[in-house]
C-alpha positions in Angstrom: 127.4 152.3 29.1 123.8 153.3 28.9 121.2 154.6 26.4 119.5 157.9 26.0 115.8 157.0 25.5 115.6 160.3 23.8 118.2 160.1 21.5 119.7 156.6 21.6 123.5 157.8 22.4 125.9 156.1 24.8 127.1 157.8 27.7 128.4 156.6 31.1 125.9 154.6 33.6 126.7 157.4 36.5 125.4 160.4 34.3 121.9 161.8 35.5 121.5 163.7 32.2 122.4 162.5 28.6 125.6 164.6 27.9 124.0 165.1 24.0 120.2 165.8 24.6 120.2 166.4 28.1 117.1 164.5 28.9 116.4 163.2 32.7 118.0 159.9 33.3 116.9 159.3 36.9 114.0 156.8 36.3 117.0 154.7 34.9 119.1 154.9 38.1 116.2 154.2 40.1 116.2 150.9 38.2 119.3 150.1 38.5 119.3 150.4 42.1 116.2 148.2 41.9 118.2 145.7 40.1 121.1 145.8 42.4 118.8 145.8 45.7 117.0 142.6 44.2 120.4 140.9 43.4 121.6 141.9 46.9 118.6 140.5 48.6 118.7 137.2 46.5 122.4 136.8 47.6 121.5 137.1 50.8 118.7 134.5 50.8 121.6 132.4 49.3 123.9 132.6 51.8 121.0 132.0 54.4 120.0 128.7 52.6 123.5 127.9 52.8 124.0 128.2 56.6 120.3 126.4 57.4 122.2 123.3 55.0 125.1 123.1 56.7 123.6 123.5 60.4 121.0 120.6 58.9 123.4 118.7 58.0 125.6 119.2 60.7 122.6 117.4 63.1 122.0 115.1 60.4 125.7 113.9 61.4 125.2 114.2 64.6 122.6 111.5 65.0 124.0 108.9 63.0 127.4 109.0 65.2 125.2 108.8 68.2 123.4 106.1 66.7 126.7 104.4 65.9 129.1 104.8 68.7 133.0 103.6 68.2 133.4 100.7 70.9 137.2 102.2 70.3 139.0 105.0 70.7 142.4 104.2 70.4 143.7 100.3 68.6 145.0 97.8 71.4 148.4 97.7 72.9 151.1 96.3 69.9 153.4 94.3 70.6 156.1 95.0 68.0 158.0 98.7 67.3 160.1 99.9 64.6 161.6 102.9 66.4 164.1 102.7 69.3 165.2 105.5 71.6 167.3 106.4 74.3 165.0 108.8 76.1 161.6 110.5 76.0 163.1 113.6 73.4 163.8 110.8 70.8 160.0 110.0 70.8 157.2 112.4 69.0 153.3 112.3 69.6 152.2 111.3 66.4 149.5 113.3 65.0 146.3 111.0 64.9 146.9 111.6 68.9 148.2 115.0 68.9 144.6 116.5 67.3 142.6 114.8 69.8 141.1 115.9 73.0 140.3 113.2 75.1 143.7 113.1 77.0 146.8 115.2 76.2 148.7 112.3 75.1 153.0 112.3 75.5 155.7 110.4 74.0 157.9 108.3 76.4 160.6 106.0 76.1 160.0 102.6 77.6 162.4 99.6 77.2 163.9 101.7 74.5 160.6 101.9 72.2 158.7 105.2 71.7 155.3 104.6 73.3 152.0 106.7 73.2 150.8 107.4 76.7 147.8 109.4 78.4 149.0 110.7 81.9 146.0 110.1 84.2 143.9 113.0 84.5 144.2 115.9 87.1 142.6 115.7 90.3 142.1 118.3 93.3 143.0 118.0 96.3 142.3 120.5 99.2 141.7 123.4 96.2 144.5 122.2 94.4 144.9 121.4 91.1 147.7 118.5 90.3 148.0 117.5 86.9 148.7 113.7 87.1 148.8 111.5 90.0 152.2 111.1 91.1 153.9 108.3 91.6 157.3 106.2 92.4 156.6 102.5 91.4 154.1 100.8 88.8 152.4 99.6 91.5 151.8 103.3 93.0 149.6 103.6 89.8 146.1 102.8 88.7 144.5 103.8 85.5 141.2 102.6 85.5 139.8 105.8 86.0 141.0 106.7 82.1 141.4 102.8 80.9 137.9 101.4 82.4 138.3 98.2 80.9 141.9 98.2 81.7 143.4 97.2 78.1 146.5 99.1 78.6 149.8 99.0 80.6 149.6 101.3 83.5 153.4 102.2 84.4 154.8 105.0 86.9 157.1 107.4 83.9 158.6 110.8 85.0 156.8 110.1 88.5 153.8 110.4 87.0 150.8 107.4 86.5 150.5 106.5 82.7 148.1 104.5 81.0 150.6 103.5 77.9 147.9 103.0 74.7 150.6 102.5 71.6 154.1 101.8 70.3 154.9 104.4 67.4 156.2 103.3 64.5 
């Protein structure tokens, strides 16, 4: 509701003329419209402060991990398991490996224990693109082009090479 400068009666804030005097209320819509353009504009400048924080911070973060590289991506090969299986459908990527991207990591069944494994990347050969190198024995296979400092078992699974990086439990 708003009030007639003329008279002082309420009416609506839409009316352009007070319903009991009829005296001009456009110089009051003009500053409401003001009012609203000003709050728009300091939303706005807001919001924009907001972004520049985030993107800020977002480099801020970025430096200090550069700064402070993990040595390790993934924890050295266990030697105990608490799950046993009878083939690779009774073994799950757990999620800490399922969410990253640095391999597309598989469940297999080894020696009946559900293992974490990172097929060796694709290659291509004469324009064509294989996605793991294949393989018939453990000895077919060498991994050191994913496991550079060779800290994982490298073992031929679904005729595929496989560097095998943790037993899920």
């Amino acid at each position: 509701m708003i009030k007639c400068p003329q008279c002082q009666n309420n009416m609506p804030e839409g009316n352009k003329v007070c319903n009991f005097c009829g005296y001009k209320l456009k110089k009051y819509e003009e500053q409401v419209d003001k009012v609203s353009q000003a709050s728009i504009q300091n939303v706005q400048q807001v919001i924009i402060g907001i972004f520049v924080f985030i993107a800020l911070l977002g480099v801020i973060v970025g430096l200090i991990v550069s700064q402070n590289p993990k040595t390790t991506i993934v924890e050295p090969y266990p030697q105990s398991v608490d799950i046993q299986c009878l083939a690779d459908e009774d073994c799950d990527v757990p999620g800490e490996y399922a969410v990253q991207s640095i391999c597309p990591f598989m469940a297999f069944c080894v020696d009946n224990q559900c293992l974490v494994g990172c097929p060796i990347p694709m290659e291509i050969e004469e324009n064509h693109w294989r996605y793991y190198y294949p393989c018939e024995l453990d000895a077919d296979c060498d991994c050191l082009s994913w496991d550079t400092q060779a800290k994982y078992p490298c073992k031929c699974l679904q005729g595929q090479c496989v560097s095998l990086v943790d037993i899920i439990d």
